[in-house]
ZAKOL-858605 format. One record per atom (N, C-alpha, C): residue number from 1; atom name; x, z, y. Coordinates in steps of 0.02 Angstrom, whole numbers, plus 50000, padded with zeros to 5 digits. Atoms other than C-alpha are relative to their C-alpha. Layout:
<pts>
- i/at/x/z/y
- NUM/CA/X/Z/Y $
...
</pts>
This chain:
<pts>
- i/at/x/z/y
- 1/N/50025/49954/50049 $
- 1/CA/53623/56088/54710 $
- 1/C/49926/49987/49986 $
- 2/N/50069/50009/50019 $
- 2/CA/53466/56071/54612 $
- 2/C/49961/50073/50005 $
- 3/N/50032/49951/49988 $
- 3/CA/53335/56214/54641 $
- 3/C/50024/50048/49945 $
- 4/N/49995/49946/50046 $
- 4/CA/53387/56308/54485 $
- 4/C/50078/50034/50019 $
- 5/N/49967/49992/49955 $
- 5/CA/53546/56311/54560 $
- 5/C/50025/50053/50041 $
- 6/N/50015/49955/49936 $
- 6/CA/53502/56371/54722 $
- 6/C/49983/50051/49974 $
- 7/N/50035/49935/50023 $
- 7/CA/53416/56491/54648 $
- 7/C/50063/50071/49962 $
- 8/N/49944/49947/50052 $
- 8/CA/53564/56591/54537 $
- 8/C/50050/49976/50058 $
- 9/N/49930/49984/49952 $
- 9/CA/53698/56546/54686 $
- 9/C/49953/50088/50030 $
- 10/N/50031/49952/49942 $
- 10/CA/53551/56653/54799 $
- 10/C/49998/50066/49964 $
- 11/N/49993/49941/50020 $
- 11/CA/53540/56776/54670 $
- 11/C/50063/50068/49993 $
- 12/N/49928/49987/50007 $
- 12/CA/53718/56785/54636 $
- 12/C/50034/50055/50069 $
- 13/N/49975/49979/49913 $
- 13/CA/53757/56815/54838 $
- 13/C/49931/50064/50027 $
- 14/N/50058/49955/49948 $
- 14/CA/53580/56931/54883 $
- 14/C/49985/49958/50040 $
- 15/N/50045/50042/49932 $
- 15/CA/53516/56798/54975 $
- 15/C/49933/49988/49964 $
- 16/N/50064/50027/50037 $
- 16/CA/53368/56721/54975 $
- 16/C/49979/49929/50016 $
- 17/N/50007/50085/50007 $
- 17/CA/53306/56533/54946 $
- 17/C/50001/49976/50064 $
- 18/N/50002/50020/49926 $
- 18/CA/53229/56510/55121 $
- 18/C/50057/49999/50052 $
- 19/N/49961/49985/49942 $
- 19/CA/53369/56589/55201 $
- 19/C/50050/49922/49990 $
- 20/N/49939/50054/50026 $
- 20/CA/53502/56453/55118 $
- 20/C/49970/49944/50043 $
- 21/N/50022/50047/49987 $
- 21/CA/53365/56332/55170 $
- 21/C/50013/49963/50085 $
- 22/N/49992/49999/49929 $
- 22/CA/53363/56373/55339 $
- 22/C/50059/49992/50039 $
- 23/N/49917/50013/49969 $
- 23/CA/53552/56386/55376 $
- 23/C/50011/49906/49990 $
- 24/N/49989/50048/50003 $
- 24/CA/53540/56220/55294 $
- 24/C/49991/49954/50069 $
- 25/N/50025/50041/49969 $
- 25/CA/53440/56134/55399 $
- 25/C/50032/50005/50093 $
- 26/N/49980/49978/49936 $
- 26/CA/53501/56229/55558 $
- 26/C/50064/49950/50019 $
- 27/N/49944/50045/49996 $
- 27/CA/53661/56148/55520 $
- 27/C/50002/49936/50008 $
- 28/N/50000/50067/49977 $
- 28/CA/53604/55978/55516 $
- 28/C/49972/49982/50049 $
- 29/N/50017/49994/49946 $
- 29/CA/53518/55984/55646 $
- 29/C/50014/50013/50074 $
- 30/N/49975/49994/49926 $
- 30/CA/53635/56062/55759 $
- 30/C/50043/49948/50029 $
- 31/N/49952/50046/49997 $
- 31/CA/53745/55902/55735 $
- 31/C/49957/49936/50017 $
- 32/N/50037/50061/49988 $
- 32/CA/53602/55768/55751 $
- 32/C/49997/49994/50070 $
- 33/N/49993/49998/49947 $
- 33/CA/53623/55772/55936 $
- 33/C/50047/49969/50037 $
- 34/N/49912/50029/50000 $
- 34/CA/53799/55730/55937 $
- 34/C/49997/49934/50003 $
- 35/N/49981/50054/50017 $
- 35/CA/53789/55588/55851 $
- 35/C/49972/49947/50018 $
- 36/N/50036/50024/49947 $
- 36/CA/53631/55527/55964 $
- 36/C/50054/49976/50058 $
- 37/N/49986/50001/49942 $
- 37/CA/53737/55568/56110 $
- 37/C/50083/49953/50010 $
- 38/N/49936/50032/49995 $
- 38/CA/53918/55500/56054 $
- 38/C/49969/49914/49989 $
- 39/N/50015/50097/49971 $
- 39/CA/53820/55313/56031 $
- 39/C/49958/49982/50050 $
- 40/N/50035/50017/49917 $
- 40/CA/53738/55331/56213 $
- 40/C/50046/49994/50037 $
- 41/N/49953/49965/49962 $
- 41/CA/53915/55379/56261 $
- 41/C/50051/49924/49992 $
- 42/N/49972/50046/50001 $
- 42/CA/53991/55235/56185 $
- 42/C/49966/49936/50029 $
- 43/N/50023/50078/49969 $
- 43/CA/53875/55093/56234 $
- 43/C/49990/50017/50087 $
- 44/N/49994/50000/49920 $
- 44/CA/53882/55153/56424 $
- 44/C/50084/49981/50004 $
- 45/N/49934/50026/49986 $
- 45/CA/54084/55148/56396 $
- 45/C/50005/49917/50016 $
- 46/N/50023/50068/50001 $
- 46/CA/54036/54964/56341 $
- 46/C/49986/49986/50059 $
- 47/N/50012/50031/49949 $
- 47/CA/53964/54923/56475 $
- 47/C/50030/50015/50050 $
- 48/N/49974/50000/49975 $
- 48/CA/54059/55001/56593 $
- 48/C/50090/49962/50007 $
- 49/N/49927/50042/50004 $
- 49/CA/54217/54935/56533 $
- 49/C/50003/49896/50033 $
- 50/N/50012/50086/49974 $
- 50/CA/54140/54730/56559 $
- 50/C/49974/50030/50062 $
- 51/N/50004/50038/49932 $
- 51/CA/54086/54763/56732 $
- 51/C/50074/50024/50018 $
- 52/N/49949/49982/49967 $
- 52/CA/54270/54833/56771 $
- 52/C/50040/49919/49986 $
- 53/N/49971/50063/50009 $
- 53/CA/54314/54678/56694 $
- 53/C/49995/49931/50043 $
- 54/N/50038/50034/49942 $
- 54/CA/54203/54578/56802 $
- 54/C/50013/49999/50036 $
- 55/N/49964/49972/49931 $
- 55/CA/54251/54676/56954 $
- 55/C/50067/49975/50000 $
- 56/N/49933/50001/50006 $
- 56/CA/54433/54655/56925 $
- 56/C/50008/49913/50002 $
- 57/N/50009/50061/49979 $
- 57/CA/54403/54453/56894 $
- 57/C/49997/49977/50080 $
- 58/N/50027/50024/49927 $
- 58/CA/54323/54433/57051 $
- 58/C/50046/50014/50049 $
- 59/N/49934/49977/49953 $
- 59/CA/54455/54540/57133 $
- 59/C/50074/49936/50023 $
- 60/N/49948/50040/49997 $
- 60/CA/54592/54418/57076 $
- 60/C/49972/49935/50032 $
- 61/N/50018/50062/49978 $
- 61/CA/54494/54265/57133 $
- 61/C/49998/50001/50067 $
- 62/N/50013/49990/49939 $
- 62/CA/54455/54341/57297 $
- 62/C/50071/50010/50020 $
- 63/N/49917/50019/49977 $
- 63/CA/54632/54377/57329 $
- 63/C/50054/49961/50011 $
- 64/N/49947/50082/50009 $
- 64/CA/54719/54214/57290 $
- 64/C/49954/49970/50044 $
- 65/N/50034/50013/49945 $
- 65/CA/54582/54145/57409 $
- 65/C/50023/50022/50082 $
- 66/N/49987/49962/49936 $
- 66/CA/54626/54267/57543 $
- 66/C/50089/49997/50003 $
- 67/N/49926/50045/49995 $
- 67/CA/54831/54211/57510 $
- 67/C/50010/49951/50002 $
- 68/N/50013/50084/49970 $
- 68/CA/54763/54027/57524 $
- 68/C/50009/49998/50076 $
- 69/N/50032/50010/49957 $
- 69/CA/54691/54049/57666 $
- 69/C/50042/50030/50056 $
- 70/N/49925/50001/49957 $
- 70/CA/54846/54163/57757 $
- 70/C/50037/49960/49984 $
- 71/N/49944/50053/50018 $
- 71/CA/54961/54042/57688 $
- 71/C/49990/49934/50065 $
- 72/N/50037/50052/49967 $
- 72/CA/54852/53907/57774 $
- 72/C/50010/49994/50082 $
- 73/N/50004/49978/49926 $
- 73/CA/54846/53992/57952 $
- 73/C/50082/50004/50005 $
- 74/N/49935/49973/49991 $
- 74/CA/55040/54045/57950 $
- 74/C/50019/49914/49998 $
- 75/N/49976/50071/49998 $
- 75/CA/55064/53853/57903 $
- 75/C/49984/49966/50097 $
- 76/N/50052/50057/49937 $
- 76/CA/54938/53779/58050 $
- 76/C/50047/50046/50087 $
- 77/N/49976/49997/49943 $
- 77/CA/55025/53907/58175 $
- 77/C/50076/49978/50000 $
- 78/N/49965/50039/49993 $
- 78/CA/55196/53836/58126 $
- 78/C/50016/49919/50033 $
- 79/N/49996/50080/49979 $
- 79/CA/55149/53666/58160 $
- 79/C/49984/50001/50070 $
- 80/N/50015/50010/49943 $
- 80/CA/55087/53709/58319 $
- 80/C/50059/50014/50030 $
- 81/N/49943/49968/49963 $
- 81/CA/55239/53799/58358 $
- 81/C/50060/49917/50006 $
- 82/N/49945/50045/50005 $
- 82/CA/55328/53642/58320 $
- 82/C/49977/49929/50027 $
- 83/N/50034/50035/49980 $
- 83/CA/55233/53526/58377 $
- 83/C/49956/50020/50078 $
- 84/N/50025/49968/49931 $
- 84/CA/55146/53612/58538 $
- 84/C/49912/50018/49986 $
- 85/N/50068/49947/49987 $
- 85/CA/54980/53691/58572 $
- 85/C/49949/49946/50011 $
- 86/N/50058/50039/49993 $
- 86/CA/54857/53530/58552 $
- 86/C/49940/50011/49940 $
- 87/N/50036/50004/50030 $
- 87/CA/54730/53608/58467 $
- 87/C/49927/49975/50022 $
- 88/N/50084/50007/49981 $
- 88/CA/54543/53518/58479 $
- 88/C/49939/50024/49965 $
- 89/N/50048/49984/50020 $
- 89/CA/54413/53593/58482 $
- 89/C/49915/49959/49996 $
</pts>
């Protein structure tokens, strides 16, 4: 609305200019916060989502390592079993 407008809605209703002004502004204002806080909200998701990703990598690497490596021992005490108890140290 252009001031002349404003002016004949405010008359129209008993209001008055400032007041319109003020609700205005109240209103945008009560929302500028939000929309601060929903893209602080998303770029922490961001980042939380790549280190879960990270974490979760590492997880799988460390685990197939750690099923190497029982695999490995369950083998070495087979052979001993089959072979006898000459391990050197």
């Amino acid at each position: 609305m252009n001031q002349a407008e404003l002016a004949a809605y405010c008359r129209e209703k008993g209001l008055y200019v400032e007041q319109v002004e003020a609700w205005k502004d109240f209103c945008i204002n009560a929302n500028g916060g939000v929309a601060e806080q929903s893209k602080s909200l998303q770029k922490n998701l961001k980042e939380k989502e790549k280190e879960v990703k990270q974490l979760s990598k590492e997880l799988r690497r460390k685990e197939a390592a750690l099923a190497e490596t029982a695999a490995l021992l369950v083998l070495r005490k087979k052979a001993q079993a089959a072979w006898g108890d000459h391990e050197e140290d």
